[in-house]
C-alpha positions, -999 to 999 in steps of 0.1 A, spaced: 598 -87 559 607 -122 567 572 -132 584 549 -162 576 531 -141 548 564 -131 533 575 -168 531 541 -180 516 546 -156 487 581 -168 484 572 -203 484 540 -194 456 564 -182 436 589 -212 438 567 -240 432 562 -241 396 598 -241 391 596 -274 419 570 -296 400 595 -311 373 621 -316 404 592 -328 425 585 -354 394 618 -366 398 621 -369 433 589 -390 432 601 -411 404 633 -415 423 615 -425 457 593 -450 451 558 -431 440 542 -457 412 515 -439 390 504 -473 380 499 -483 414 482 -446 421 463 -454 394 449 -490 407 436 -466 434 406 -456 416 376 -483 429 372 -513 407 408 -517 397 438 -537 406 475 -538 400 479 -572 407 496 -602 383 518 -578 366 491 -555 349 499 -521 344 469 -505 324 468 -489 291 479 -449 300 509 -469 306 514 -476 272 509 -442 259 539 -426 261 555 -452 241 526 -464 217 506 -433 213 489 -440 176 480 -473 189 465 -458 220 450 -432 201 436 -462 177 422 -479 203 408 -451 226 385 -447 192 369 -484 191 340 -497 209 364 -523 229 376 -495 251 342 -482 258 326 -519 263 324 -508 306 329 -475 318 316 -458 348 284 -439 350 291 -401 342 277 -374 315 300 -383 290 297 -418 287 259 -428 296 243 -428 265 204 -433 272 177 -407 279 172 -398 318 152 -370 316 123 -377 336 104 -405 317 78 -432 323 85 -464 304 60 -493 307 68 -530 306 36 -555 313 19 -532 335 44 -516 358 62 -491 347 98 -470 354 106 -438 356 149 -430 344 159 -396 361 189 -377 367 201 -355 402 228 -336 385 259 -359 373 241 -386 384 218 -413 370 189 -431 388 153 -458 377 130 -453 403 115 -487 402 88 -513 414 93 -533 443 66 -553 458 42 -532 469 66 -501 469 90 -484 450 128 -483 451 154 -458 436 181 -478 420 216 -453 411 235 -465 379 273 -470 386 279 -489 354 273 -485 319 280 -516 294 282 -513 257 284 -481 241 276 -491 203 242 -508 195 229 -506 227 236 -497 263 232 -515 296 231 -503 330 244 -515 366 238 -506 405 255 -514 434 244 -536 461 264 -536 495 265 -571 514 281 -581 544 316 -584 535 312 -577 497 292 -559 470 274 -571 440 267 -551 408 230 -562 391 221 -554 363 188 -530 359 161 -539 341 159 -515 306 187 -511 279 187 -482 258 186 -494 221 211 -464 205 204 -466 168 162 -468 179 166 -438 205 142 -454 231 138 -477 262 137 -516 259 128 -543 286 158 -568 288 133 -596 288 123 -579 252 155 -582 236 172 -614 242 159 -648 224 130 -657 246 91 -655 250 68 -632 266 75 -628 304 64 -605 329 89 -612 358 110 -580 358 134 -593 376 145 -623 351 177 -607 335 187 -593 368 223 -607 359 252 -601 385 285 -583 369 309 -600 389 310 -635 380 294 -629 344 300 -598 324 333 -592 343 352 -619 325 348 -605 286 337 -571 291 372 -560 310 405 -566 313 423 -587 337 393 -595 358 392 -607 389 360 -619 405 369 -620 440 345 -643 453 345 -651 488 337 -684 504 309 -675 522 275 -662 516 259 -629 532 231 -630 556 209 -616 522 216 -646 513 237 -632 485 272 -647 470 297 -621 483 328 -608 457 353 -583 461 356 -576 424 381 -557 405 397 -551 371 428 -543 356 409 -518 335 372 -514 328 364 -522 296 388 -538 267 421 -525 269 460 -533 258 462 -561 282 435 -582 270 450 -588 240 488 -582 245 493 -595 278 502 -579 311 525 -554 304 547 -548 339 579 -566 328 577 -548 293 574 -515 310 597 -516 329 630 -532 303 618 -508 279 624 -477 307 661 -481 295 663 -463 266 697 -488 255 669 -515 261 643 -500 236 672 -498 206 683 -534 214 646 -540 209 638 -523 179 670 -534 165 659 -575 163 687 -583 193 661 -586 220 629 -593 224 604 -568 238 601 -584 271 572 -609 276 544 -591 259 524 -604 228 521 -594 192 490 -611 181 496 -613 147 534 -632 151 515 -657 167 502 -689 145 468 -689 132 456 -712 161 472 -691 187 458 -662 175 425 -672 171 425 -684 208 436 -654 221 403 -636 205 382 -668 217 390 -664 252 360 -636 253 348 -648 215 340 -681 222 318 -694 253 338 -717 271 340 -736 307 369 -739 331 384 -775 323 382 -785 356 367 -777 393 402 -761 401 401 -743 371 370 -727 380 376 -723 415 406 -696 406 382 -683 377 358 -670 404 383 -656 432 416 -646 413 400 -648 376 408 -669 343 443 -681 341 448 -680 304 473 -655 292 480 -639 257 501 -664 233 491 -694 255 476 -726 246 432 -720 249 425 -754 259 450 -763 287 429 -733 302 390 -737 291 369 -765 270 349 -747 245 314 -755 244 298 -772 219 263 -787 208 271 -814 229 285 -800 259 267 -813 288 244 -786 310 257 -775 341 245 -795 373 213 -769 381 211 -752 346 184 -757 321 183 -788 301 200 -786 267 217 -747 276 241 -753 253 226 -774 228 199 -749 218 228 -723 209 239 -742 178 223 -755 147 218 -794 141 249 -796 126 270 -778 149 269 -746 136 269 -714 163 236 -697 162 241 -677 190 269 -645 190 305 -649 214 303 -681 198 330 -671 164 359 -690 177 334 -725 178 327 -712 136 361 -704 125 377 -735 141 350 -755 118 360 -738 90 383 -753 63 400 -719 58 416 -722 94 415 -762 100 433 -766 68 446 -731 59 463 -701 76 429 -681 79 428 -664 115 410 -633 132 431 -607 120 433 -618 82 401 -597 81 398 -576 115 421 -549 124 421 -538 165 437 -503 154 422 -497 118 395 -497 97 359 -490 111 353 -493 147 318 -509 139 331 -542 129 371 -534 137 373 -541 100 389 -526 65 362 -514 41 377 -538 14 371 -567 41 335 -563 40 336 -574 3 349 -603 -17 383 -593 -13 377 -607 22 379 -642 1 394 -633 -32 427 -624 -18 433 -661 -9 411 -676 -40 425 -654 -66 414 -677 -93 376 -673 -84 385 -631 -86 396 -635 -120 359 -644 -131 334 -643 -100 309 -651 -123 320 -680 -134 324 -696 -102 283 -678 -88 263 -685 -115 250 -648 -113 256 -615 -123 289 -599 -114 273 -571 -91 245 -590 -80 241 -604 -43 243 -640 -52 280 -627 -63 290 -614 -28 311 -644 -16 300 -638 22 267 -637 11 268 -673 6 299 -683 27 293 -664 60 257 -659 55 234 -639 86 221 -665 110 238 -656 145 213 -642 168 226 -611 189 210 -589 209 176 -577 185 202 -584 153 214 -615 130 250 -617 121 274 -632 99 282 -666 108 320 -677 112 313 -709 103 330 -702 67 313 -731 44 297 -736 10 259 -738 14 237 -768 10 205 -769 5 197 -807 19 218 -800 47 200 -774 59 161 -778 52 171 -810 70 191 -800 96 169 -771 104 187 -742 97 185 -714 72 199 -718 38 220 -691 21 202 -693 -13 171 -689 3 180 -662 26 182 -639 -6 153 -662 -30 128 -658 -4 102 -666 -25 118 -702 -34 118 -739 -19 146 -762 -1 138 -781 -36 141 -751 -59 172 -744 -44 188 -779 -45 179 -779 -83 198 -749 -90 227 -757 -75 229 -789 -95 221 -765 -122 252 -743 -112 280 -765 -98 270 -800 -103 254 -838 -92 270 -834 -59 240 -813 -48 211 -836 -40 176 -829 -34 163 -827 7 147 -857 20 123 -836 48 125 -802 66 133 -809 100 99 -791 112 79 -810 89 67 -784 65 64 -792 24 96 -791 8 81 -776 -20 70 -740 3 89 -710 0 119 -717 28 112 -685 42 79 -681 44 73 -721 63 101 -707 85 91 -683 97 60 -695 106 72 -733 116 106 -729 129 118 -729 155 127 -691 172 161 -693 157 147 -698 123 122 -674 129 137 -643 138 168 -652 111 144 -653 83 119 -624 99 152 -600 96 161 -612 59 130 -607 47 134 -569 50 170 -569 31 168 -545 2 187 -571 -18 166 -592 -18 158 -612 -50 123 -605 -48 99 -589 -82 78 -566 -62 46 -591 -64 64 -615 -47 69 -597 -20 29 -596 -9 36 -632 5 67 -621 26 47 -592 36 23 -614 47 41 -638 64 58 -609 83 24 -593 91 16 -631 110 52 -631 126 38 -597 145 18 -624 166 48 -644 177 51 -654 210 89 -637 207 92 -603 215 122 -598 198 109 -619 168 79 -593 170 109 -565 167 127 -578 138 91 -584 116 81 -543 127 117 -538 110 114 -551 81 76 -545 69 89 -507 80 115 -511 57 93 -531 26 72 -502 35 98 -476 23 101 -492 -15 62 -496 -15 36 -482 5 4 -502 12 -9 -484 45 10 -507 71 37 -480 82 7 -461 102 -7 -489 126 34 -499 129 45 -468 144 22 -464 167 28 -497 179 49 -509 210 59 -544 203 74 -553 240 35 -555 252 22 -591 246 -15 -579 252 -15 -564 217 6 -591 194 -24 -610 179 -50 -578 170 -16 -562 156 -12 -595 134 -45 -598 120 -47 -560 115 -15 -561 94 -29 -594 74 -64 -576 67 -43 -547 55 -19 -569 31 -50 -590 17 -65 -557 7 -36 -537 -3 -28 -528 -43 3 -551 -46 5 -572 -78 1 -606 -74 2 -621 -113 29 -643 -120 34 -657 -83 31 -689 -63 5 -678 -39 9 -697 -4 -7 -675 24 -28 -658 2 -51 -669 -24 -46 -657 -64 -75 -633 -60 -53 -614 -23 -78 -635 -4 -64 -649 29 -54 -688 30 -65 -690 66 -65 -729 63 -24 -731 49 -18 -707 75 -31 -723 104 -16 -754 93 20 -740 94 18 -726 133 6 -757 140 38 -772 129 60 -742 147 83 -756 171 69 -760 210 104 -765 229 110 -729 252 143 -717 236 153 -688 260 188 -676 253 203 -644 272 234 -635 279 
């Protein structure tokens, strides 16, 4: 039998044997799988990038290392397996209007308010896979799309739904539509790799800026780091290529080893998405928003971008002092993306070999941090200052396993902002208490005494390491030198200061006897009130966590409570304050400043410190 049937059956049984030839044959002819690859919506092929599942075959325990850290999953599309909020269904409330997050099978959906209506929004996007998780939609415009960003994040470690407007440095504010950022000509650049905006020249008849955007690869990937990898794909095809490279006589092609490169290199290559930054010229900026940023891997940062500093001049149309309010007084970051500014400050780099990678690892260690266990400790330091390691004592003035001996502690102490957390700075420096109190920002001695003064803390280090410690002159909001830093902070600062002390003073290291810690639980019971939302949050955190080493009754009213609503922030506060006055903490042996010896409420000291808080708007999002 020799009809169509019988040849069907013959040719069945044939193929499997044909797929390795039909491989070849592809190879052979032309058929890219990078190129089918750049297929896929969102990505491109273009200035030599290749993506990383072409370096798998030939890297795969860096792949697999990689595939495991939170870089890769920074942007991926919207599917089961990598949206990690709730969308089952929900209502959840911001200032009177509420959401509702749903899912129709694989896909995700807010049904939203819209004027007078209501509007169902699909998610396409999801950014950021480890703290917290945003979400993006599609908007078709005339000859272009936009991608905006919705309006809740899901907070992963607190298992609920947060307003955007709740979680970045800002005050109460009930326009929904304020962090409605656009993808393409923000998160694109440092969220992906090889990004290219697209913009086009014209607007839509929306109105709208119109981009044809498009990635190498979604998310933080090979290239980013190591450079476009086409012409080092393709030399090390050759397998007589690949010996002569492994051997020393030929370099790999044109792709990057980040840690061959010298400490200033290298530390560029991770501030091109770790340091905010402007194009250094109109040119520059014009390619940044059609073809993307020029910089490459190994090249110089600068010739490229000017870093921003305090004193980098707003944007014509931007908000006076943008930049300004990112940094403290004396230059310092306050703000996260900003560690290349800190580490190019610090001695350890400017006048030492320090870079990113002496303490980060890409492809080791814990993905939460990309950093060795050990790193997190004083061998982070000590394997540079080996004579401080012999007696860390010695150099402290405290006990050997005490915080006050944890060089970062002191060094690299928490007072970045990020999004509803406070970070290690870069800045790498020894603390100074007259520098600070006058400069305005937190002090590392007092981040850990927070029961002592700017003065107190001058004094000691005299004590410790000398006359070249002088006492503070003022505090730059005007408060007594002689008040417990903390506690004037976080009533007078500014929102930096703030929310910086409001998340210290729920450390569990702190030093802190147990009656001291009425007045910090007092001050955090007025920082409730704040006019901050996410101050509110980071207050809620830590009386829940004073809560846990000694209960006096302010866990209940805490849980129950939704901080995002501003309606409720000043009956929470006094609630919480009541509560504190009349709780059963000891107060003998302290230096009462909010509350009188007898628990009694100072309503008079307290007063006079809000009236002292800083009035200038800082509103920092992304």
């Amino acid at each position: 039998m020799t009809g169509p049937a019988s040849t069907k059956r013959w040719l069945l049984l044939l193929l499997p044997l044909a797929i390795p030839s039909l491989v070849v044959v592809v190879l052979l002819f032309g058929h890219d799988p990078v190129e089918f690859r750049a297929a896929q919506p969102l990505i491109h092929r273009s200035d030599d990038f290749v993506g990383s599942e072409t370096c798998r075959p030939c890297h795969p325990d860096h792949h697999a290392s990689w595939k495991r850290t939170f870089h890769r999953t920074m942007t991926q599309r919207a599917n089961p397996e990598t949206v990690r909020g709730v969308f089952d269904g929900r209502e959840v409330r911001y200032e009177g209007q509420a959401a509702r997050v749903f899912r129709r099978g694989n896909r995700f959906f807010f049904d939203l308010p819209d004027g007078q209506g209501r509007r169902e929004a699909e998610v396409v996007l999801a950014v950021g896979s480890r703290r917290y998780q945003q979400y993006f939609e599609r908007n078709e415009h005339d000859a272009g799309f936009s991608l905006r960003r919705l309006p809740f994040l899901w907070h992963i470690a607190e298992q609920r739904w947060l307003h955007l407007n709740t979680v970045f440095l800002g005050p109460d504010n009930a326009d929904w539509e304020k962090a409605r950022a656009r993808w393409n000509d923000n998160c694109v650049f440092c969220h992906n790799t090889g990004p290219r905006p697209g913009e086009a020249l014209r607007v839509s008849s929306d109105g709208e800026r119109q981009f044809d955007s498009k990635v190498a690869e979604l998310g933080i990937a090979c290239e980013s780091c190591h450079g476009p990898g086409r012409e080092h794909a393709e030399s090390e095809r050759s397998p007589l290529e690949r010996y002569a490279a492994y051997a020393g006589r030929r370099h790999p092609g044109s792709i990057i080893n980040p840690e061959e490169l010298s400490p200033e290199r290298e530390i560029e290559l991770c501030g091109q998405c770790h340091g905010q930054r402007l194009p250094v010229d109109r040119a520059h900026l014009v390619k940044w928003l059609t073809t993307g940023p020029t910089y490459r891997s190994g090249e110089r940062l600068t010739d490229h971008v000017i870093p921003v500093t305090r004193t980098t001049p707003s944007p014509a149309g931007s908000v006076p002092d943008l930049f300004k309010l990112r940094f403290w007084a004396d230059g310092t970051p306050r703000l996260t993306a900003y560690e290349y500014q800190g580490i190019s400050m610090s001695a350890c780099h400017a006048k030492g070999t320090l870079k990113c990678s002496s303490c980060h690892s890409m492809h080791g260690g814990d993905p939460k941090g990309m950093i060795e266990p050990e790193m997190r400790g004083n061998e982070a330091c000590t394997s540079c200052h080996t004579g401080i390691a012999r007696d860390v004592s010695a150099h402290t003035g405290h006990p050997r396993a005490s915080s006050g001996s944890r060089c970062l502690e002191c060094h690299m102490p928490r007072i970045v902002y990020g999004i509803l957390e406070v970070h290690r700075s870069h800045h790498i420096e020894i603390p100074d208490p007259a520098r600070d109190a006058e400069a305005g920002r937190p002090n590392a001695c007092t981040l850990c005494h927070l029961d002592r003064s700017p003065l107190w803390a001058a004094q000691e280090s005299r004590r410790i390491w000398g006359d070249a410690y002088r006492d503070p002159l003022y505090r730059m909001d005007g408060a007594s030198l002689d008040l417990p830093d903390a506690t004037a902070s976080m009533l007078a600062g500014d929102a930096v200061q703030r929310v910086v002390y409001a998340s210290a003073a729920g450390r569990p290291d702190a030093a802190l006897a147990l009656a001291e810690k009425a007045e910090v639980r007092a001050a955090l019971a007025i920082t409730t009130g704040d006019g901050y939302p996410s101050i509110r949050w980071m207050a809620r955190r830590s009386l829940l966590a004073l809560e846990q080493e000694w209960d006096t009754g302010l866990s209940a009213p805490l849980a129950g409570w939704d901080h995002t609503q501003a309606s409720t922030r000043a009956d929470m506060a006094r609630d919480l304050l009541d509560r504190v006055a009349s709780s059963e903490l000891p107060l003998e042996g302290i230096h009462p400043v909010l509350l009188h010896p007898d628990g009694s409420i100072n309503m008079e000291r307290i007063l006079g410190l809000l009236d002292l808080q800083e009035d200038r708007v800082i509103d920092i999002g992304e």
